[in-house]
C-alpha positions in Angstrom: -12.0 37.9 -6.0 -15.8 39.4 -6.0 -18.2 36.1 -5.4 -20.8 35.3 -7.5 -24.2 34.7 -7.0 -25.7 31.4 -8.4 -28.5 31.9 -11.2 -29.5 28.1 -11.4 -32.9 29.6 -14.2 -30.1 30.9 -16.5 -26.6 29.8 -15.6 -25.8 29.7 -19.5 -23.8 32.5 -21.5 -24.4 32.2 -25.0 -25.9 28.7 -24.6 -22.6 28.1 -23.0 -22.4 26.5 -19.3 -20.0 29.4 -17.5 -17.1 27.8 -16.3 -16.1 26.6 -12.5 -14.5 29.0 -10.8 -12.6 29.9 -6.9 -15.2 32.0 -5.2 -18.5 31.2 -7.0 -21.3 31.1 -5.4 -23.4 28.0 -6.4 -26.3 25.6 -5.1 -24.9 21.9 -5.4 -27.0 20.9 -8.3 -25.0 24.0 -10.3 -21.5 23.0 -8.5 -21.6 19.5 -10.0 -23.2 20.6 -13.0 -20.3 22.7 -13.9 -17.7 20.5 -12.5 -18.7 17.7 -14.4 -18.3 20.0 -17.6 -14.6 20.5 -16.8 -12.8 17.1 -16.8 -9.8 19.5 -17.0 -10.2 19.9 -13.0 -8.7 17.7 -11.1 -10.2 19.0 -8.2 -12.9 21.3 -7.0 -15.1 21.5 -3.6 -18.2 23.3 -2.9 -17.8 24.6 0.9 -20.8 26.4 3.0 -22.0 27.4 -0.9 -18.5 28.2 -2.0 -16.2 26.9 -5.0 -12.8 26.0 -4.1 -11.0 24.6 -7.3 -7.7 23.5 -6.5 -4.1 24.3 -7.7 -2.0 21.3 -8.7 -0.6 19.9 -6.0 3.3 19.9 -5.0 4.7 16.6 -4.3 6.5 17.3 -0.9 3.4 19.4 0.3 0.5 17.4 -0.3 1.5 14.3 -2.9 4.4 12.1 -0.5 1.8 13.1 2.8 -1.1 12.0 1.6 0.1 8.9 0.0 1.3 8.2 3.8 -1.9 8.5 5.5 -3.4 6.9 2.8 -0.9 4.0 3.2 -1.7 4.2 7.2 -5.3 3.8 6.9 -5.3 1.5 3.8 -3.4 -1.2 6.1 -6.2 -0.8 8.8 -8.9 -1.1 6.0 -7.8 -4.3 4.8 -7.5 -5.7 7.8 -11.0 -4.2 9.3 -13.7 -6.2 7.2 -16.5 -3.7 7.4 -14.7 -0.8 6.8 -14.2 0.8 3.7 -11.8 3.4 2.8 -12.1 5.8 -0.2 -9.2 8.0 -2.1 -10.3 11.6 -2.6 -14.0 11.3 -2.8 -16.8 13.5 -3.6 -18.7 13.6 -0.8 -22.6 15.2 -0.9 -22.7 16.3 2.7 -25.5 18.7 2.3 -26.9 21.3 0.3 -24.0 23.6 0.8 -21.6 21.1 0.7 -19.4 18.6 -1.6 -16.3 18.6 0.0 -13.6 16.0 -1.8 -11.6 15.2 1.0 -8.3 14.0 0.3 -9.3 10.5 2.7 -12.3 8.6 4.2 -12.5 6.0 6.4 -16.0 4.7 6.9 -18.1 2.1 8.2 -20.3 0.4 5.4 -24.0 0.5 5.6 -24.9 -2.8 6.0 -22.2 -2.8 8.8 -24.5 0.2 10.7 -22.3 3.2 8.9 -23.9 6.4 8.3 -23.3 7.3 5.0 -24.8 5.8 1.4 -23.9 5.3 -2.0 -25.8 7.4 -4.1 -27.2 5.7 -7.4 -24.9 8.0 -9.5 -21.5 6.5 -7.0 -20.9 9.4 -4.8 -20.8 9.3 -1.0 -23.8 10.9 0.3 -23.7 11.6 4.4 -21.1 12.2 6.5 -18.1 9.9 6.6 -17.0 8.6 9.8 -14.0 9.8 9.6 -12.1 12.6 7.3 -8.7 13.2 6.8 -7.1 16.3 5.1 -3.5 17.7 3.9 -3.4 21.1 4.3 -0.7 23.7 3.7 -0.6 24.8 6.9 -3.0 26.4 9.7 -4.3 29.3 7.6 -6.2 26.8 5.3 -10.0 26.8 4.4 -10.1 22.8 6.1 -9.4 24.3 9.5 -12.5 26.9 9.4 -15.2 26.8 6.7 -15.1 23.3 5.9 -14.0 22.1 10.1 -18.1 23.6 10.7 -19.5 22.1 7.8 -17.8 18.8 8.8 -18.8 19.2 12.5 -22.0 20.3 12.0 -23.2 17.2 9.7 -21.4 14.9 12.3 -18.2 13.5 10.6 -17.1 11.8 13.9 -13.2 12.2 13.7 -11.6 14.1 11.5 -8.0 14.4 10.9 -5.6 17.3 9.4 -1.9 17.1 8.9 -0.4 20.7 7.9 2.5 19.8 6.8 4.7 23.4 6.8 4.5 23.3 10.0 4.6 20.1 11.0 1.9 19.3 13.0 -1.2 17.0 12.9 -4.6 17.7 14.6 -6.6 14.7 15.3 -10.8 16.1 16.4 -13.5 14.2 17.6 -17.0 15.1 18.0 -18.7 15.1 21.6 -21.9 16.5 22.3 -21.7 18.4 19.0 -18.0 20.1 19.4 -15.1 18.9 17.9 -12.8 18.5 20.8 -8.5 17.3 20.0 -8.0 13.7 20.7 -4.6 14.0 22.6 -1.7 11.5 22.2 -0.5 9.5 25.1 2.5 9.2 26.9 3.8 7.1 23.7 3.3 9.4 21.7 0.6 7.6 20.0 -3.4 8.9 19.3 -6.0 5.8 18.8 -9.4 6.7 17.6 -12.7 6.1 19.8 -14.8 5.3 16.6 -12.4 2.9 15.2 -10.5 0.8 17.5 -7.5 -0.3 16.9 -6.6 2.7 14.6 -3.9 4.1 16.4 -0.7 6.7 15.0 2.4 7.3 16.1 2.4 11.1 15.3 6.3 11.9 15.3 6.7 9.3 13.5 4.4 9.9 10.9 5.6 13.0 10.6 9.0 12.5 10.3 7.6 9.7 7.4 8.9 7.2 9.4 6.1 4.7 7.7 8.0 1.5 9.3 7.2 2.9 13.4 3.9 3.7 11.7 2.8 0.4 10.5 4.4 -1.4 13.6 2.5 0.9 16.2 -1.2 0.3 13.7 -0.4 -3.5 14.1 -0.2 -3.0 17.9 -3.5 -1.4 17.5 -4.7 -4.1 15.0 -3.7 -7.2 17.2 -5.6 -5.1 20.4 -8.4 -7.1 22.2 -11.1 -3.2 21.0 -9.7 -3.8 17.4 -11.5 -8.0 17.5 -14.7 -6.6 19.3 -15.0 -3.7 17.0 -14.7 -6.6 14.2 -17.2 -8.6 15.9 -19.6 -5.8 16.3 -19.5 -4.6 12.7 -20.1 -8.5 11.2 -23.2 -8.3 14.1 -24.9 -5.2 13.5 -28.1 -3.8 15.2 
């Protein structure tokens, strides 16, 4: 598909706004311009300047999985008071970029979290933590949008590709997402949010009841009361 350069002076045909479109090139202003002139799109991102509008999504490759690591982190949510957790998003991370990630875990402001609510209800800043469903290894989350995510400092960010079975869980270090690495048990817990730990096989084999019993282990965890403590005490 040839990309298409933004006109934002005269981005009407006919006194008609041009429609959203995969592989347009657009300044954020023009991406949710057009966006919110399609409620027929059920989803569409703007990635370093590009439009991404989704397909519809197949139940056993993005539906059931995401309604699993939604179910995962919702638990630790309502349990973390200070924490707030969002379903698909739009998320104004920059200029360049309005990802709609298909999960967000954050710490709210007046907790000491780094993102806002924009007067208009989006998320504006980078999330603390992202997590995506992805086909497999070849998609656009594990390149284009991975730098935009990494360079406006989403702290952890998560990606399940589900053809081939296999979860990557990145945290950010000196400016370089590095893989958080599961122990011995199998299990990966988060540095930014205590007490957020996943038993991968298990989650990938949907076993949601080994899920939820290893997150209460991480909820009943002395790090998951002092992260509590510290977020009702912020600086």
């Amino acid at each position: 598909m040839v990309l298409q350069q933004d006109n934002s002076q005269s981005s009407t045909v006919n006194g008609q706004l041009p429609p959203l479109e995969s592989g347009d090139r657009l300044t954020r202003h023009e991406f949710e311009r057009r966006y919110l002139a399609a409620p027929h799109i059920k989803k569409a991102e703007l990635v370093e300047g590009v439009v991404y509008v989704a397909s519809p999504l197949r139940h056993e490759q993005h539906g059931r999985p995401h309604s699993r690591i939604m179910t995962w982190l919702g638990v630790y949510q309502a349990l973390t008071p200070g924490v707030d957790l969002s379903d698909a998003p739009t998320v104004r991370l920059d200029l360049d970029n309005e990802p709609q990630p298909d999960a967000v875990l954050l710490i709210e402001p007046d907790a000491g979290g780094q993102t806002r609510l924009s007067n208009d209800g989006y998320i504006e800043g980078a999330p603390e933590l992202v997590a995506e469903i992805a086909a497999s290894s070849a998609a656009y989350d594990l390149y284009d949008k991975k730098t935009a995510y990494r360079r406006n400092e989403v702290k952890e960010y998560i990606v399940w590709q589900v053809l081939e079975q296999k979860l990557d869980w990145f945290i950010l270090r000196k400016g370089v997402y590095e893989s958080l690495v599961a122990d011995d048990s199998g299990i990966i817990r988060s540095e930014v949010f205590p007490g957020l730990w996943l038993a991968v096989s298990a989650l990938l084999a949907e076993d949601m009841k080994q899920v939820l019993e290893v997150l209460q282990q991480g909820l009943d965890s002395s790090e998951h009361a002092a992260f509590v403590k510290q977020l009702q005490q912020p600086n």
